[in-house]
N, C-alpha and C positions, 0 to 999 in steps of 0.2 A: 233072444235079443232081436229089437229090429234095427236093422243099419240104414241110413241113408249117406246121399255123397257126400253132404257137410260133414256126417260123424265120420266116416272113412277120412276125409279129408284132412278131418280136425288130428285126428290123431296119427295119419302121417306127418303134418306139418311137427304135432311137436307132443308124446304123449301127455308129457304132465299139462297140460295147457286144458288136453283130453281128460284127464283125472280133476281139473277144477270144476269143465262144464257137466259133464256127463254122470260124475261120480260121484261127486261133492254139492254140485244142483246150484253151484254159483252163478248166477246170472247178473249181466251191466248191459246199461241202455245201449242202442246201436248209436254209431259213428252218426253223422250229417249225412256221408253218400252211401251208407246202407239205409236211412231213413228213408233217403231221397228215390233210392230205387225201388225199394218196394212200393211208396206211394206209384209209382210210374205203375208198377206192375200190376197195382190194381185196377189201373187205367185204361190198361192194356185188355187187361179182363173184360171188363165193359167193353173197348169198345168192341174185341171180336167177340164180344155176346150180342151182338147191336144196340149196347146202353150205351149212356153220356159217360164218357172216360173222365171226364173233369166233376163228377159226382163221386170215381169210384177213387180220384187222387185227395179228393175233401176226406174222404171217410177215414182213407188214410193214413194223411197227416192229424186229424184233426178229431179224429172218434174217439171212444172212450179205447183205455190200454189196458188187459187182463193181466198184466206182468210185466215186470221191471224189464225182460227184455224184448218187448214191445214196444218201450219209448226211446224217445231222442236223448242225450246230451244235454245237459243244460247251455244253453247259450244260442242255440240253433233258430235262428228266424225261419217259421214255419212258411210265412208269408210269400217270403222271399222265395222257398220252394214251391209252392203253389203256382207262383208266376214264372219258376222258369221248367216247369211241367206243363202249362198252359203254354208256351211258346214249344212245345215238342208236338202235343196233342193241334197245335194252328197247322204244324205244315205235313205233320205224320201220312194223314190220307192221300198225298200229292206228291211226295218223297222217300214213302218208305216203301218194302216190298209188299208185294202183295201176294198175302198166305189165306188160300180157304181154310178155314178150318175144320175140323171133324171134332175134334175134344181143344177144349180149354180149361187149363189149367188142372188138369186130370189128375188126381189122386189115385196113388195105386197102393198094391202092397202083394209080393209075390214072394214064394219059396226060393231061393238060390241053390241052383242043383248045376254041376258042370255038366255045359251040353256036352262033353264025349266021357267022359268017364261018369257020371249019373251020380256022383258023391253029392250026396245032400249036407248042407252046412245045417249048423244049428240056431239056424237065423233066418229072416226075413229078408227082404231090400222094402223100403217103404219111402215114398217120395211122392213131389208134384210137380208133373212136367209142363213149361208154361203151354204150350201149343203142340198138335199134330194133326197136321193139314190131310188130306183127302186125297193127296198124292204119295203119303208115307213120310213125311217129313216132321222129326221132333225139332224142338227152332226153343231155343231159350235165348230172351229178352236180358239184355246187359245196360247198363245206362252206368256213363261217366261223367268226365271234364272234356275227357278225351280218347280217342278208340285206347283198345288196349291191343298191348304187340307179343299179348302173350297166348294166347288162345292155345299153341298146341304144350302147353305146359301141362304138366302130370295131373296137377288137380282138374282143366279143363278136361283132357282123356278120360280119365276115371267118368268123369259126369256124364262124358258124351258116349262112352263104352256102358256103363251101369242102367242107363236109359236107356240105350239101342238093346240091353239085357231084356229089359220087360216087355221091350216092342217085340222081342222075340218071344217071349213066351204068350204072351198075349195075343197075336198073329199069327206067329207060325214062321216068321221069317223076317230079316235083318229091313232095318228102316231103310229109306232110299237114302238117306242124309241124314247127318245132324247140324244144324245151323244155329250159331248166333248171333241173333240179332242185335246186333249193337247200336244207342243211340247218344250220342255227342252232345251233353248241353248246351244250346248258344249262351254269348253273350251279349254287351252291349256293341258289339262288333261284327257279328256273325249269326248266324240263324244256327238251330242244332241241325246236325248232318247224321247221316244213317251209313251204316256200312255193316255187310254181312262175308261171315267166315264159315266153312264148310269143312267140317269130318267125315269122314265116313269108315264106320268102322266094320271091320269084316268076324267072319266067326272067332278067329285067330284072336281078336279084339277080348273081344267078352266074355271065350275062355277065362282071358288074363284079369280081366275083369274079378271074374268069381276066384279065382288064384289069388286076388289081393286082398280079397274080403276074407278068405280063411286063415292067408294068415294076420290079419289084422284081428281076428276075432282069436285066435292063438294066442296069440299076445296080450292080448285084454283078459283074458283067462286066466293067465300067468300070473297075470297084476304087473304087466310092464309097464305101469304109467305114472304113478305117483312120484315115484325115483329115479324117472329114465326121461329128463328134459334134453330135448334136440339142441344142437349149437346156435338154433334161435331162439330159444326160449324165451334170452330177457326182452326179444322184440315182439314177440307174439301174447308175451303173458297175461289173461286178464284182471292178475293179481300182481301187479308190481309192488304196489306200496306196500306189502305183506311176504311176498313169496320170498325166499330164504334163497333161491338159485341166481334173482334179483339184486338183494341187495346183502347178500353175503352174510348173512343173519343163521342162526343154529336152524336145520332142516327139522322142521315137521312133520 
């Protein structure tokens, strides 16, 4: 199996939610502000490649889509994102920090073996880290309304623990940092504002890391997930109008 942080993640937050996407291959258009951030992201790409970021946010919003969950929402003014990714991309060079980079948006995929006990999982970690700068810095790009106050929450750890995982295999040794970069949409009242938040995780970290990936991959094995919805399920589901935990309908 390969695991990335989303599927970890997904299926902490709530297994059967994990048993629609993963198992079952249901897939639904992204939200407006996950639409919104990837276009950024691809912006972001460009411009630490030294492209035009307002090329890589066209392509986007606005390129052809291989799958339903590649598109927006119906309803979603595309335009309207365009112009307030252009108002990020105007003040970005003059307000944001400044990251050398060495790799962008790096595609990996490594065996998961605990660094002190060598137990090899039956799995992969497989992922794309936005940036890692030339000073040992992994730095993943966040785009909101507004900062977010949750940074050291579990699903944030896990990401910044799982990635500091590969910077170790990969290297030889734990990243200097992990950083997110967060950038605050403006509006017609404000410019968008930047602000950056710092982990840093130690071996102790990544250990726990690979500790959460086996038993998450225990559990998926078992088939913990079709009949084991979390106390959030009916907020997370992406089957409500169908799902039986939802709307109290006979289980499936």
């Amino acid at each position: 199996m390969k695991l990335s942080i989303t599927r970890i993640n997904t299926f902490l937050e709530d297994p059967r939610k994990y048993w629609y996407i993963y198992e079952m291959g249901i897939q639904t258009p992204k939200s407006e502000g996950f639409y919104f951030g990837s276009a950024v992201h691809e912006g972001l790409e460009n411009y630490y490649s030294g492209k035009d970021p307002m090329q890589g946010v066209s392509n986007a919003l606005f390129g052809k889509k291989l799958s339903l969950s590649e598109e927006v929402k119906e309803g979603v003014d595309l335009h309207k994102l365009y112009t307030e990714a252009r108002k990020i991309f105007d003040v970005y060079e003059a307000k944001a920090p400044k990251f050398k980079p060495l790799l962008v948006e790096h595609m990996f995929e490594v065996d998961l073996i605990h660094p002190i006990t060598k137990e090899q999982l039956p799995a992969t970690l497989v992922g794309k880290i936005d940036l890692i700068t030339v000073k040992g810095d992994l730095v993943d790009h966040k785009t909101g309304g507004n900062f977010n106050t949750h940074y050291y929450d579990e699903p944030n750890e896990i990401q910044a623990n799982g990635y500091s995982y590969y910077y170790w295999t990969k290297f030889g040794k734990l990243p200097r940092s992990f950083i997110f970069n967060q950038m605050a949409k403006g509006n017609s009242r404000r410019e968008p504002s930047f602000e950056q938040k710092t982990l840093n995780p130690d071996l102790k970290d990544i250990c726990k890391f690979v500790e959460i990936c086996k038993d998450v991959l225990g559990k998926i094995s078992r088939g913990e997930t079709k009949d084991y919805p979390s106390e959030k399920h009916s907020r997370v589901c992406p089957c409500k109008d169908i799902c039986p935990y939802c709307n109290g309908g006979e289980k499936i």
